[in-house]
C-alpha positions, 0 to 999 in steps of 0.5 A: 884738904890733907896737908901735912905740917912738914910736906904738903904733897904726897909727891913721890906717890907717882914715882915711875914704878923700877922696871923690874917690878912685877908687873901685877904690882903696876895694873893693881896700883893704877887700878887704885887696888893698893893694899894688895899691890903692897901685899905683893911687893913685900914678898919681893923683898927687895929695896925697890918692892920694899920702896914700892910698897911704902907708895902703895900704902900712902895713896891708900891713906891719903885717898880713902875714907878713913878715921884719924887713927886708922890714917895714922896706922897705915902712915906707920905701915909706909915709914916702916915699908920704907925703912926695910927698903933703906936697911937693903939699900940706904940710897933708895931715892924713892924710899927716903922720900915715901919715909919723909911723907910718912913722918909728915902726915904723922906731924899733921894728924898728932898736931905741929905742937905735939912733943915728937913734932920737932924731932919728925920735922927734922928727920923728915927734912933729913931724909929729903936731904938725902934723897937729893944728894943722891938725885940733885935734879930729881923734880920729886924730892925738889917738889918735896923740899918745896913743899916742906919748906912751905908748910913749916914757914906757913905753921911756924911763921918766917921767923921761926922757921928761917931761926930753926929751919934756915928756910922761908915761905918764899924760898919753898915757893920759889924751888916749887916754880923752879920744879914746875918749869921741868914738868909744867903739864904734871897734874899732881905737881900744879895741883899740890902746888895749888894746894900748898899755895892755900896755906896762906890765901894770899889774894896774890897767889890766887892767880898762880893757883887757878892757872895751876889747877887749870892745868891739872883739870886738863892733863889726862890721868894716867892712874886711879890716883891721879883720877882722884886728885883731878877731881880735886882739883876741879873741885878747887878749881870751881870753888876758887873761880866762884870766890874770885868771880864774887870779888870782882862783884863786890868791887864793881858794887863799891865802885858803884857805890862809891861814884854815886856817893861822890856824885851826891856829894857833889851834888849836895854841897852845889847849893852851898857853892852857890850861897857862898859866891852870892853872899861874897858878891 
């Protein structure tokens, strides 16, 4: 499970491609070809190939077998994609938001407690920050906000967070739900809603996951990426449903259990009963 410590979803991985983007940019994106979709939106050279770019180099991170240190160079290549798309245009939704993944997946491969941790904390939330002031009803960088709001809660506990960060574990759920009943059929927002949700295995949230996954096994991939995460999600999804089902068990067992050492009980303390009323007569 690849969860950031200040994201938890790559969300803006599936940002609607701007129309004037090449269209090769598009065919090798969904084929799952990323490095050269990047390489070819570079020599656009403008914000939105710029922005672009940064989102190809994140789905190839976060979706192929790589070594640590490898993971974290092409993080590097996204924040620094994204960064050349801001230097053209400081109010690219999309690049604000690739950034602020980028610095989050850094967070979790160098470690929550790593000396730069706070500081790319930070600047991952203030590029969120920005993105939604720009596009306050954009479903993306809300899901995003929610997200890091979940993790950062999660790592650093209610306390801590809503000290440094004024936020809350509920409050990053609470927006996620909010987000989700805009696209209740999106297939990466249930999934990495469910993902986030495991953060902290609460027996409650169990439930709300399965239904969310179970809509994400039954939306119909649009891309190479989202095949990816749909299989995920069925891998999830069975393992859950295996857990719960053995819950359900174990509680039928004791229950089982419990009635029959009750009726023992019962049954052995019988004689007892009878003694006493013989010895009162």
């Amino acid at each position: 499970m690849r969860l950031a410590f200040v994201l938890g979803i790559a969300s803006c991985l599936i940002f609607s491609i701007p129309a004037s983007s090449d269209e090769r940019w598009q065919q090798l994106y969904a084929s799952g070809d990323y490095l050269e979709a990047a390489r070819l939106a570079r020599l656009e050279n403008s914000d939105a190939s710029w922005a672009f770019a940064a989102r190809a180099i994140l789905a190839h991170s976060l979706t192929q077998p790589l070594d640590e240190s490898s993971r974290l160079s092409y993080f590097g290549q996204a924040a620094n994609d994204a960064t050349h798309a801001l230097a053209i245009n400081p109010d690219n939704v999309e690049a604000s938001l690739n950034l602020a993944i980028a610095l989050g997946h850094r967070v979790q491969i160098e470690g929550p407690w790593s000396p730069n941790a706070l500081f790319l904390t930070w600047k991952a939330r203030d590029h969120i920050d920005h993105a939604l002031d720009k596009d306050p009803d954009n479903s993306w960088a809300n899901a995003t906000l929610a997200a890091w709001q979940m993790s950062v809660s999660h790592y650093a506990g209610d306390f801590l967070a809503g000290l440094l960060f004024d936020t809350s574990w509920e409050e990053g759920k609470a927006r996620y739900i909010s987000t989700l009943e805009e696209q209740p059929d999106s297939l990466l927002l249930n999934y990495y809603f469910a993902e986030a949700l495991q953060l902290k295995s609460s027996e409650t949230d169990v439930p709300v996951m399965l239904e969310a996954l179970e809509v994400a096994t039954r939306a119909t991939p649009e891309n190479k990426l989202q095949e990816d995460v749909q299989l995920q999600a069925v891998e999830m999804l069975g393992t859950l449903s295996a857990q719960a089902a053995e819950k359900v068990q174990l509680s039928d067992k004791k229950s089982e259990v419990d009635g029959s050492l009750r009726s023992k009980s019962v049954a052995s303390t019988k004689p007892f009963i009878e003694f006493d009323r013989e010895t009162r007569r």
